[in-house]
C-alpha positions in Angstrom: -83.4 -31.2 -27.3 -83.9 -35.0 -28.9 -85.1 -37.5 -26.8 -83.3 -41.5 -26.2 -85.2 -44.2 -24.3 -83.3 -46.9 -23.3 -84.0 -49.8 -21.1 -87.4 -47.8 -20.5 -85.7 -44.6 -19.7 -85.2 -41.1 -21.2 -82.6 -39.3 -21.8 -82.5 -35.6 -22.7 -79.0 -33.7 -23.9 -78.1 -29.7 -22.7 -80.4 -30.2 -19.8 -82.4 -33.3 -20.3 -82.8 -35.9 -18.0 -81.1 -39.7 -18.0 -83.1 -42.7 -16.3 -81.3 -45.9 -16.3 -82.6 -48.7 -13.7 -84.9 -46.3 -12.3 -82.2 -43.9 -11.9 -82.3 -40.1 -13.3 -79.3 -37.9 -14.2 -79.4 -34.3 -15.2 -76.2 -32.8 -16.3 -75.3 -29.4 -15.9 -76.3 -29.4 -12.3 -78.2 -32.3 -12.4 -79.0 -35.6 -9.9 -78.0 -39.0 -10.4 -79.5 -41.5 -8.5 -78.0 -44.7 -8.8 -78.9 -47.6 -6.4 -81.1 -45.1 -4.4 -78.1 -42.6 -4.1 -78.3 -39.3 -5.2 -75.0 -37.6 -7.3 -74.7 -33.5 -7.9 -71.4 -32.0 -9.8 -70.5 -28.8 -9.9 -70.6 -29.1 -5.9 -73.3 -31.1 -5.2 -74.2 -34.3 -3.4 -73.4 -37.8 -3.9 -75.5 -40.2 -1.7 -74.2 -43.6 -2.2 -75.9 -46.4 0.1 -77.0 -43.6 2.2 -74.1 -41.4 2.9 -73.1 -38.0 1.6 -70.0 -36.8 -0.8 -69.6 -33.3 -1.7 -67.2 -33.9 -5.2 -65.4 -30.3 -4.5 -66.4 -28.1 -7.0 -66.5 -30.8 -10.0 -68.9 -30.5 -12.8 -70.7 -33.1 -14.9 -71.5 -31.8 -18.6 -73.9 -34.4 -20.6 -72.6 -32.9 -23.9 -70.0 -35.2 -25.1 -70.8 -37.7 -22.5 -71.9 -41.3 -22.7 -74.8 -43.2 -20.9 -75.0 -46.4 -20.8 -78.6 -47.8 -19.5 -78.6 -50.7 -17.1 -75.3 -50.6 -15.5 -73.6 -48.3 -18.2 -71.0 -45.7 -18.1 -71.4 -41.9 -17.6 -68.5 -39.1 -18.2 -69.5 -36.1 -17.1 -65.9 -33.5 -16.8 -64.0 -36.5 -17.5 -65.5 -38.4 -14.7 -67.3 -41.8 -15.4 -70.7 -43.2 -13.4 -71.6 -46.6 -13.5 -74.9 -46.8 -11.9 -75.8 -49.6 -10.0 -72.5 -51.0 -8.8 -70.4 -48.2 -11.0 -68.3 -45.2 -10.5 -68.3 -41.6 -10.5 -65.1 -38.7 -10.6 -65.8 -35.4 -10.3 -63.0 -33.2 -10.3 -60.6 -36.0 -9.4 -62.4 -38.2 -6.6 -64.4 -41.5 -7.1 -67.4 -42.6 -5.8 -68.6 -45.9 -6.0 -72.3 -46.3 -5.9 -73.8 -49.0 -3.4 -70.7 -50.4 -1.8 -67.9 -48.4 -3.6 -65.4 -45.8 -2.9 -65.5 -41.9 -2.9 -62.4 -39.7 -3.0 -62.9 -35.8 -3.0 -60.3 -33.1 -2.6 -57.4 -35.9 -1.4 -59.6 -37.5 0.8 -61.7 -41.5 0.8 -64.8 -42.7 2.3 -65.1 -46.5 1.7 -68.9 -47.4 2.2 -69.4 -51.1 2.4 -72.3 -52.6 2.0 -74.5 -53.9 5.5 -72.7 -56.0 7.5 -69.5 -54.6 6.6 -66.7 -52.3 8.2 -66.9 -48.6 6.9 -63.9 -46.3 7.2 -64.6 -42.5 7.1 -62.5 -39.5 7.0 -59.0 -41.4 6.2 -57.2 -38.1 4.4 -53.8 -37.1 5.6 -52.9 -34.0 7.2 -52.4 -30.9 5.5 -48.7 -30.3 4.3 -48.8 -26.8 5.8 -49.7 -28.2 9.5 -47.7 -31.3 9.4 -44.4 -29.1 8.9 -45.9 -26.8 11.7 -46.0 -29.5 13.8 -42.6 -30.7 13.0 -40.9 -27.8 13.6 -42.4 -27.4 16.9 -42.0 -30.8 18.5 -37.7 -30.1 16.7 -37.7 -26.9 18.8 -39.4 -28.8 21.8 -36.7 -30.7 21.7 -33.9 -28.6 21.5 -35.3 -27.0 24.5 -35.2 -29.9 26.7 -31.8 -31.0 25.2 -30.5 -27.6 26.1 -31.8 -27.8 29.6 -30.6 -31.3 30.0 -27.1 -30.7 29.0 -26.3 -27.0 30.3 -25.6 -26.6 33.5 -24.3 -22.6 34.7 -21.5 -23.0 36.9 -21.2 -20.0 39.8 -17.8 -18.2 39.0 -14.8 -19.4 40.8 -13.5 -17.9 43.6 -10.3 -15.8 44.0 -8.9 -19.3 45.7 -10.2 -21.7 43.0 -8.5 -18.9 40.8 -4.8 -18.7 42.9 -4.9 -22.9 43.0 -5.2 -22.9 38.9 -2.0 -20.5 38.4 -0.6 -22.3 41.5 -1.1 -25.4 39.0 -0.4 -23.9 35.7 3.2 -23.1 37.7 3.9 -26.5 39.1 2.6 -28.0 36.1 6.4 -28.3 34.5 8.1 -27.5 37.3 11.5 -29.5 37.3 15.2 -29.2 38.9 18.3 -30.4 37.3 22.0 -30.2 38.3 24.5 -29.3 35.6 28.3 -29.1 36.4 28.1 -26.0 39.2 24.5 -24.8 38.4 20.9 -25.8 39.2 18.6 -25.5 36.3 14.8 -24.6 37.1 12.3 -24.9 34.7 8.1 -24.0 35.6 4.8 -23.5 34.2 3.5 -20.6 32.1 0.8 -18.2 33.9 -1.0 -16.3 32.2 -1.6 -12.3 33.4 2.3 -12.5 35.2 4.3 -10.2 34.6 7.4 -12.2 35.7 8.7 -14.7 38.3 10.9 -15.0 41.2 12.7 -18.5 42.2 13.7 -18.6 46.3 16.3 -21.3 46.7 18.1 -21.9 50.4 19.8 -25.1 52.0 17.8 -27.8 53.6 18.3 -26.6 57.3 18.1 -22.9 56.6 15.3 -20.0 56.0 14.1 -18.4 52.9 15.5 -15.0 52.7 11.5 -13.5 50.9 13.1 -10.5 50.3 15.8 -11.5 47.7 14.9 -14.2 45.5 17.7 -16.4 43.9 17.0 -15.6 40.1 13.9 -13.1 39.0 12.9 -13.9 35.5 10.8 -11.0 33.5 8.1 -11.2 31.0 5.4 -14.1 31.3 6.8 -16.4 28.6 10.4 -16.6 30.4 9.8 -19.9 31.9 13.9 -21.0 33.3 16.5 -19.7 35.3 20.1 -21.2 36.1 21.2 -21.0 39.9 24.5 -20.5 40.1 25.5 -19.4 43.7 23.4 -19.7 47.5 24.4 -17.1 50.5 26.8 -15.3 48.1 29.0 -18.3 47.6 29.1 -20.9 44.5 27.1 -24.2 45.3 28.0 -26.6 47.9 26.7 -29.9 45.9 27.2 -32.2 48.8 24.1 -30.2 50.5 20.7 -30.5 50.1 18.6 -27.5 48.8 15.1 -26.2 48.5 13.8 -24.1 46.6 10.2 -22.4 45.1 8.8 -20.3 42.4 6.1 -17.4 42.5 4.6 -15.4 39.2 3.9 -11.9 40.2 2.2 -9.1 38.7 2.1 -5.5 38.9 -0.9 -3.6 40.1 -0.6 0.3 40.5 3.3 -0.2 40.9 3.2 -2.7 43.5 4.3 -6.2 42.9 1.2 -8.7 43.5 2.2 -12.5 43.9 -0.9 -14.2 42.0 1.2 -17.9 42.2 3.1 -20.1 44.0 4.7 -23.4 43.8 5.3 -26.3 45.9 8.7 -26.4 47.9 11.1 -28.7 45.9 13.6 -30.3 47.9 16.6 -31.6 46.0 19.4 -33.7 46.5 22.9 -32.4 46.1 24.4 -34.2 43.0 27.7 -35.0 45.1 25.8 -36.0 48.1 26.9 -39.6 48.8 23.8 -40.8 51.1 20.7 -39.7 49.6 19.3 -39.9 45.9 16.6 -37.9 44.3 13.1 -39.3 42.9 13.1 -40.4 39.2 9.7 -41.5 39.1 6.6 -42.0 40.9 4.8 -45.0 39.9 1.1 -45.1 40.4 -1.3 -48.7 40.7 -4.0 -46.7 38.8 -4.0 -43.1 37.3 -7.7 -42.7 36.8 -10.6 -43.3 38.5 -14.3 -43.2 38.0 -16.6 -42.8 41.1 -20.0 -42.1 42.3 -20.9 -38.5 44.4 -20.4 -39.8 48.0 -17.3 -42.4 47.2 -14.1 -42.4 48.4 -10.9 -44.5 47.0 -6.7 -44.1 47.7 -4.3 -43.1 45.7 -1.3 -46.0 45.8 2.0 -44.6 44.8 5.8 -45.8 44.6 8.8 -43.4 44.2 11.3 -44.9 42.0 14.8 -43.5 42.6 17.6 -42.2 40.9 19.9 -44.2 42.5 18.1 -47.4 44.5 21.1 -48.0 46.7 20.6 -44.8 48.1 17.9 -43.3 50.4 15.8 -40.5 49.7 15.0 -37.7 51.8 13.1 -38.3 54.8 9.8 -36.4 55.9 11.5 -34.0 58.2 11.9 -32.0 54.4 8.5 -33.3 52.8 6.0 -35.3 52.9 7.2 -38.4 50.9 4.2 -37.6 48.1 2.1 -34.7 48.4 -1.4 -34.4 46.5 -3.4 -31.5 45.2 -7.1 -31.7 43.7 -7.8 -29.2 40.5 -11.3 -28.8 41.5 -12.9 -29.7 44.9 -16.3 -29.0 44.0 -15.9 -32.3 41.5 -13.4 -34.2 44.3 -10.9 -33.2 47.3 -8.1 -35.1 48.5 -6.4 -35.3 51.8 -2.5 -35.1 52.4 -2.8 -39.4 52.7 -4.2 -39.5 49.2 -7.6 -40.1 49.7 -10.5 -38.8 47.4 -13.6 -38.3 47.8 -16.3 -37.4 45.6 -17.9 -34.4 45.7 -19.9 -33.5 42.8 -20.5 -34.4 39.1 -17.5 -33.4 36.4 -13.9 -34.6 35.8 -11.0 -33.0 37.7 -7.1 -34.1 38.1 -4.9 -34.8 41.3 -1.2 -34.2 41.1 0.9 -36.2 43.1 3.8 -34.3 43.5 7.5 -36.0 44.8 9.8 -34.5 47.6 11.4 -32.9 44.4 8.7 -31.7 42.8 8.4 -34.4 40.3 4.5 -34.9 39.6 1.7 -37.3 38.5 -1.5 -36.9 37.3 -4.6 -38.4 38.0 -7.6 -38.1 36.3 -10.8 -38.5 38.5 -14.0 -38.5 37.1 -18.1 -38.2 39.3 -21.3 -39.3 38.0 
């Protein structure tokens, strides 16, 4: 209840009132002017050069403070005021009186004096919204990447279907001679329930009612040919031969593949040799929707002093697209581009011997 004058001002504790420069502080819910600003804790008002700080809930207590008159030091809630030039925290900000810096709840107003820039309002965003906003600009994102990247095919067609197991049957298809036998070997297909290889000499029909060799169960994948028309193999004559994986549907057998026609060589034959290899200029090729580009192939023989078989048994090279929605090929070996995606031609020899190439359409 005492009463200090200093510098010509009064100060009163436990409600009093402060004046220092012309200023007046009253704790406890009191004013501080200092530089013509005006300064309330416990939620009140700082006007510093003519703005307005609300110091978030802070309170200034006198008791236990210190004033100092004439540019001196005030801590009010373990704040501190300078007036005239000083500074003020209440409940964690700053303020700086004429010209000087106010931070409340996380945020800072600097006030310059005139003439000078002022920057308001420079807090960061809340925690709570920032993350909100991350999450939905990620999910944005995943959205669009979805879209981008997923494209629904329409199912395949019961052709598309037959030309994959066709495929998946060719894919190892191979003929050997051994002594007084013909080895076959094919592709697996899945759903058959067995195979049947027809074999006949180049010149003659295909009997489709008696196949050669049957082989049962999908896994069994090779037969060995021992006899043609009842009688043990000529091997001076040519042959021909082809494989189909069948399955049974309500007791009826249902052919679901078939392979190329294989024409072979005798191994006595004297005049014509079989293909060892087919040798391609390039086995993959990368092309726009639209373009078309050849296929350039060599057969390298078994035997180079010999001929091979001439087109009245095959076609010399043969060629078969996996998907013709991505690229077809015509029986000269031309491809065109049809749509986007990666597919493979097979170029397949008189004797079934095969090639891949890899086509690809952006």
């Amino acid at each position: 209840g005492g009463t200090t004058e200093a510098a010509g001002g009064t100060t009163e504790a436990a409600g009093g009132t402060t004046e220092a420069a012309g200023g007046t502080t009253e704790a406890a819910g009191g004013t501080t002017e200092a530089a013509g600003g005006t300064t309330e804790a416990a939620g009140g008002t700082t006007e510093a050069a003519g703005g307005t700080t609300e110091a978030a809930g802070g309170t200034t207590e006198a008791a236990g403070g210190t004033t100092e008159a004439a540019g001196g030091t005030t801590e009010a809630a373990g704040g501190t005021t300078e007036a005239a030039g000083g500074t003020t925290e209440a409940a964690g900000g700053t303020t700086e009186a004429a010209g000087g810096t106010t931070e409340a709840a996380g945020g800072s107003v600097s006030e310059e004096p005139a003439g000078k820039t002022t920057e308001k309002n420079t807090g960061s965003q809340s925690p709570v919204a920032q993350k909100t906003e991350e999450k939905t600009t990620a999910a944005q994102d995943a959205a669009n990447d979805t879209e981008e990247t997923t494209t629904e095919e329409p199912p395949k067609t019961k052709q598309e279907i037959k030309r994959d197991y066709d495929l998946a049957l060719n894919e190892n298809l191979k003929v050997s001679q051994r002594a007084q036998e013909i080895y076959v070997r094919w592709g697996q297909v899945d759903e058959a329930d067995g195979y049947d290889v027809y074999a006949a000499y180049c010149g003659t029909d295909f009997n489709p009612k008696k196949p050669a060799k049957s082989a049962k169960g999908m896994k069994v994948t090779s037969v060995k040919i021992t006899s043609l028309e009842g009688k043990k193999l000529d091997r001076k004559r040519n042959y021909k031969l082809y494989v189909t994986a069948y399955k049974w549907v309500k007791g009826k057998k249902v052919v679901i593949a078939e392979s190329i026609r294989a024409h072979i060589v005798g191994a006595m034959n004297t005049r014509y040799t079989n293909v060892r290899h087919i040798k391609l200029q390039k086995n993959k090729f990368t092309l726009k929707v639209g373009q078309k580009v050849r296929i350039r192939a060599k057969a390298v023989l078994v035997n180079k002093h010999r001929k091979q078989l001439s087109s009245a048994h095959a076609p010399q090279f043969r060629y078969i697209s996996s998907y013709e929605r991505v690229a077809t090929v015509n029986a000269k070996g031309r491809i065109k581009a049809v749509g986007r995606g990666t597919c493979t031609v097979y170029v397949y020899a008189r004797n079934g011997y095969a090639r891949k190439v890899k086509v690809t359409v952006k």
